[in-house]
Z-matrix of the N, CA and C atoms (Angstrom, degrees):
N
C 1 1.442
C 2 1.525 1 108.29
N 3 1.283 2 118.86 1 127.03
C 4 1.531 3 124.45 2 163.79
C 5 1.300 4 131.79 3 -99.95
N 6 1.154 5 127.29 4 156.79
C 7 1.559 6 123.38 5 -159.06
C 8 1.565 7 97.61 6 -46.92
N 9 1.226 8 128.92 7 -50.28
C 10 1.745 9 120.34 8 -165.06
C 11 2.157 10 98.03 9 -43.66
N 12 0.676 11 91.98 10 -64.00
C 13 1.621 12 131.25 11 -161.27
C 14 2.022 13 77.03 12 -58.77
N 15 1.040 14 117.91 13 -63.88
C 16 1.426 15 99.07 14 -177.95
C 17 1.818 16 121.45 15 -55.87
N 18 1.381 17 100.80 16 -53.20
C 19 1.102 18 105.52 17 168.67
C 20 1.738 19 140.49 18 -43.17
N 21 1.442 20 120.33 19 -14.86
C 22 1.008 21 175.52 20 149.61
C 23 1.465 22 105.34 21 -48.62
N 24 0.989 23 99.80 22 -104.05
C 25 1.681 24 106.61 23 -169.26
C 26 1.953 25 101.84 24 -63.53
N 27 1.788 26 111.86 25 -21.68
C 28 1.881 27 95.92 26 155.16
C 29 1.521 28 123.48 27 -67.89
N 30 1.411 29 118.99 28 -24.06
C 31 1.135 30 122.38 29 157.45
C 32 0.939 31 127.70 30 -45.82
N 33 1.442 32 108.97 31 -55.82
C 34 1.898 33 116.50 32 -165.45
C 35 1.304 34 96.73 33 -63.27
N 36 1.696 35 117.36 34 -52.96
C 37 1.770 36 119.04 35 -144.82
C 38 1.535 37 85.27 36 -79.86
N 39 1.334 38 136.39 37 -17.22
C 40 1.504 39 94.88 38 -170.70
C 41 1.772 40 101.47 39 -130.00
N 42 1.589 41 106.86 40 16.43
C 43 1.572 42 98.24 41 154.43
C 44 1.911 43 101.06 42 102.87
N 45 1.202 44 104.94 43 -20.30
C 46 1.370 45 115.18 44 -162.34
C 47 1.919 46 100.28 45 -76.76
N 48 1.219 47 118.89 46 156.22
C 49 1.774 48 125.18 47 165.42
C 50 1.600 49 93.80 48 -86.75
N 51 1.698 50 91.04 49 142.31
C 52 1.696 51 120.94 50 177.24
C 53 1.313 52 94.64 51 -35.25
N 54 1.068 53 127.24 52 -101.19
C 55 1.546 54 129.83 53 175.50
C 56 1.953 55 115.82 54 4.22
N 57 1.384 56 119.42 55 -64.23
C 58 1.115 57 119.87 56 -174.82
C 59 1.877 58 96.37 57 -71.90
N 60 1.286 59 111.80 58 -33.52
C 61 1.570 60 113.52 59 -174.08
C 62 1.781 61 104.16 60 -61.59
N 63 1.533 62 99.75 61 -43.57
C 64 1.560 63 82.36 62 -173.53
C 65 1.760 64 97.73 63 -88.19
N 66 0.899 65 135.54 64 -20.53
C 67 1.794 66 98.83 65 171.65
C 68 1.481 67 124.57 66 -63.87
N 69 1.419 68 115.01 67 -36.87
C 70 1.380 69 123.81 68 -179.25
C 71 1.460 70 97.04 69 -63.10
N 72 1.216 71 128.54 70 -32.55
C 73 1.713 72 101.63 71 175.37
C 74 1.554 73 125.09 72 -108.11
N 75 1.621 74 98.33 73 3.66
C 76 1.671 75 115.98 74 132.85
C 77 1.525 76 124.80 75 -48.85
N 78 1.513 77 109.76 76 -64.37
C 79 1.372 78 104.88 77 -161.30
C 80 1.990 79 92.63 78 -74.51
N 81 1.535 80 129.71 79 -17.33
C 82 1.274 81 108.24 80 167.24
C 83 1.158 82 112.79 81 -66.44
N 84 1.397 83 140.91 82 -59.09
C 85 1.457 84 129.75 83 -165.88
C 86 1.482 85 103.68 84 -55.03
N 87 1.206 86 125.58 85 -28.74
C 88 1.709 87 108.61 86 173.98
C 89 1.176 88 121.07 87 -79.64
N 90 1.180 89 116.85 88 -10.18
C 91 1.705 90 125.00 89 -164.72
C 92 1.410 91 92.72 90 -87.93
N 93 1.503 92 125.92 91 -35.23
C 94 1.538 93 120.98 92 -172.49
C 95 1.002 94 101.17 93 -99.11
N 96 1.767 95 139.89 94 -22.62
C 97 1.692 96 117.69 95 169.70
C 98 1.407 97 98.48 96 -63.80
N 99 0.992 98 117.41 97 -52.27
C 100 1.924 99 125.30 98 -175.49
C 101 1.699 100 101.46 99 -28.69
N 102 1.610 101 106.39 100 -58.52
C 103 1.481 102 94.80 101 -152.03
C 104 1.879 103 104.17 102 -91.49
N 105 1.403 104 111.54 103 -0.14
C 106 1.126 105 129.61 104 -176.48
C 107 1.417 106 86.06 105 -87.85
N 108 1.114 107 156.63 106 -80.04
C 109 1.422 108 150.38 107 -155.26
C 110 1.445 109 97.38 108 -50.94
N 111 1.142 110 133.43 109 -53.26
C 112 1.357 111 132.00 110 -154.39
C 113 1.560 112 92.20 111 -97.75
N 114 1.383 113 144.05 112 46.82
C 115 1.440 114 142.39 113 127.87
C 116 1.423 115 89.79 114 94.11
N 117 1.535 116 146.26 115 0.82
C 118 1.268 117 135.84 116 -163.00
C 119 1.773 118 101.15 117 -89.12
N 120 1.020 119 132.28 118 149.84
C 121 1.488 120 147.43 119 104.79
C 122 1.638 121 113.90 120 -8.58
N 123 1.376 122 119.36 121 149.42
C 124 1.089 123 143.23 122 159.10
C 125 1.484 124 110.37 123 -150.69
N 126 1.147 125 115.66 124 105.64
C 127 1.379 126 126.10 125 154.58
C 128 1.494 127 137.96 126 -125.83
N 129 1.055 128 114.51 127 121.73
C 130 1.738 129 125.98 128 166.52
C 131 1.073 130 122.72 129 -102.81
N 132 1.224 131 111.38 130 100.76
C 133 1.078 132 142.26 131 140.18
C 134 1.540 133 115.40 132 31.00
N 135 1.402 134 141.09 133 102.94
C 136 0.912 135 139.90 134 155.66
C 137 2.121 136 92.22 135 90.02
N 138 1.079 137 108.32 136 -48.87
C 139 1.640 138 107.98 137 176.24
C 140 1.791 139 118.23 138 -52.41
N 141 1.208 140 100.12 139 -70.61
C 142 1.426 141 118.30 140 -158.62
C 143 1.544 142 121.85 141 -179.23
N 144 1.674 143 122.07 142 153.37
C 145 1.161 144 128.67 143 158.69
C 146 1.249 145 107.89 144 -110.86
N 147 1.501 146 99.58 145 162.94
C 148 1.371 147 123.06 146 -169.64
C 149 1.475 148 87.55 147 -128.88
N 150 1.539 149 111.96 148 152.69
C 151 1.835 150 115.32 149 -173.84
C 152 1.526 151 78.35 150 -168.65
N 153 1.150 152 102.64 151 161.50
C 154 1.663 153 129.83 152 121.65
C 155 1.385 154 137.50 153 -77.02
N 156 0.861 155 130.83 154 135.89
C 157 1.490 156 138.50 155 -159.12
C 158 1.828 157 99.84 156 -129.93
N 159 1.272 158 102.86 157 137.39
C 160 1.695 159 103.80 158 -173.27
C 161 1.635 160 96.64 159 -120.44
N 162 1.311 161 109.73 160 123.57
C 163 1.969 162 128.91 161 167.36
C 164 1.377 163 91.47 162 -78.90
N 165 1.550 164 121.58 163 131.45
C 166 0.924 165 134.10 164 123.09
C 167 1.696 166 136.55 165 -23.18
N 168 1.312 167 139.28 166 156.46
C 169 1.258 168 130.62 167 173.18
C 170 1.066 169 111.90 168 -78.57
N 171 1.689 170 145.41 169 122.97
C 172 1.627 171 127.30 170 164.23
C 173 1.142 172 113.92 171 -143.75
N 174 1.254 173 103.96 172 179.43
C 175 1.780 174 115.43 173 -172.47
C 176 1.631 175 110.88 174 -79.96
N 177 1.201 176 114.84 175 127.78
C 178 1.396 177 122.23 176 152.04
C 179 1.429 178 126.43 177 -132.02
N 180 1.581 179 114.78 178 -164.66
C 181 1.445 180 96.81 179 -149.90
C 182 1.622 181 83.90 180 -133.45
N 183 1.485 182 128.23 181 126.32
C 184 1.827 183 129.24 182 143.89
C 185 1.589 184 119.96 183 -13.20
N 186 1.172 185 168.33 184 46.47
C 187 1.029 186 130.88 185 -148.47
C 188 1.132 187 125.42 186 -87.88
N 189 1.483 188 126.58 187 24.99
C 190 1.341 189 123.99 188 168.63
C 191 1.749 190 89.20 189 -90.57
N 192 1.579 191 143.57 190 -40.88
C 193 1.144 192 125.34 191 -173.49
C 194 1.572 193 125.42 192 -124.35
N 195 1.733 194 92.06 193 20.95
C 196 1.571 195 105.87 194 -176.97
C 197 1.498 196 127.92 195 53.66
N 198 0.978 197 88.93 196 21.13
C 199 2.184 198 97.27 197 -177.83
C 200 1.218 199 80.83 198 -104.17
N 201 1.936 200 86.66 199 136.29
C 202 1.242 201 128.93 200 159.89
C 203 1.679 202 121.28 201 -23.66
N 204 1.028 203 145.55 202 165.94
C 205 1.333 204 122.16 203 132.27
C 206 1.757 205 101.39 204 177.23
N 207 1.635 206 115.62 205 144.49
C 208 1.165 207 134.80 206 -163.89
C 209 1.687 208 109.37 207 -64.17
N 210 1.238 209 150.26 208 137.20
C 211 0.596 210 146.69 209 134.28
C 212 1.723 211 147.44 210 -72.17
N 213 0.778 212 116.85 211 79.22
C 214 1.995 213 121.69 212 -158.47
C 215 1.305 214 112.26 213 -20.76
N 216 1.321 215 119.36 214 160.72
C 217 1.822 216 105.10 215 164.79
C 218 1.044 217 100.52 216 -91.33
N 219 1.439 218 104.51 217 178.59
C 220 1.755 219 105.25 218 -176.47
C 221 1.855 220 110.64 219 -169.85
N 222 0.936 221 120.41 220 149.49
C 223 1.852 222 118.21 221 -165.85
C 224 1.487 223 99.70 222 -97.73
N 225 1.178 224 116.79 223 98.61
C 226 1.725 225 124.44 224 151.53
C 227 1.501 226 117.85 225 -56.12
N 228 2.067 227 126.95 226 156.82
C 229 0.912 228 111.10 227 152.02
C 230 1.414 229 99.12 228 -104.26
N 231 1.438 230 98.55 229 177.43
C 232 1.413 231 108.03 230 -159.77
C 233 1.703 232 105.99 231 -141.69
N 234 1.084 233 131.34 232 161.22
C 235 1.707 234 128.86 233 176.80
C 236 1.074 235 100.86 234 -145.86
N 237 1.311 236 128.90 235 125.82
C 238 1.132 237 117.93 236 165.96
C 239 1.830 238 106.46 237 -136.67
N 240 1.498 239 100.16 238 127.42
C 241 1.270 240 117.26 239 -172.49
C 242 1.496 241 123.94 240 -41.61
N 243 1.057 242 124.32 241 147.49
C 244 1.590 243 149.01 242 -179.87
C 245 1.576 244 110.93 243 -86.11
N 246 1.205 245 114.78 244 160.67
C 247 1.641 246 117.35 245 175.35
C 248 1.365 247 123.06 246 -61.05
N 249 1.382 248 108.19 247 -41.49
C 250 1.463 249 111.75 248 179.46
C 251 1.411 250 117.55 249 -70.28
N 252 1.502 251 99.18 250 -37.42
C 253 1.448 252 88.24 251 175.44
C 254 1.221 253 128.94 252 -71.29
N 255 1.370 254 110.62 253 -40.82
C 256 1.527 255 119.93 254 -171.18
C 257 1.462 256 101.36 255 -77.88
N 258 1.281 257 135.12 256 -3.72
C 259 1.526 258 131.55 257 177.63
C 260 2.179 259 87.65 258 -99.29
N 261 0.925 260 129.30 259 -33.43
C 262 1.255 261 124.82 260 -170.11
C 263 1.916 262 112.44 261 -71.39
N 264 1.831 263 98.54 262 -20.00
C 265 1.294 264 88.03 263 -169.77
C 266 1.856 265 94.93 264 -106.07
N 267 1.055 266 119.94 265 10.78
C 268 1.405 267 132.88 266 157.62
C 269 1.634 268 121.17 267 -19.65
């Protein structure tokens, strides 16, 4: 499923026109980069969390010329599933 196609079936299930469907899942993707930049959590309940996750700095390797070379750390987000869901996709 792709965002069109999501947007869509948020329409259908909750009654709303495409238009109102795609801002409401506009103003979510900003609401969780928002609270993801600023070190917060997002979790719902029974769905899923949303976090950041921080890599360490480490060594890896070129492999077109096999030199060494550092890799930076760097903050991933991350989701990791809820009960309901992960029992729903069972």
């Amino acid at each position: 499923m792709n965002k069109k196609e999501l947007i869509e079936r948020i329409a259908s299930k909750a009654g709303l026109k495409k238009a109102e469907a795609e801002r409401a899942l506009a103003a979510f993707e900003e609401t969780v980069i928002e609270a993801l930049k600023s070190g917060d959590k997002v979790t719902l309940v029974g769905f899923g969390t949303f976090s950041v996750s921080e890599r360490k700095e480490r060594k890896g390797r070129n492999p077109q010329t096999g030199e060494e070379i550092i890799i930076p750390a760097t903050k991933t987000p991350k989701f990791t599933a809820g009960k309901i869901l992960k029992e729903s996709v069972k």
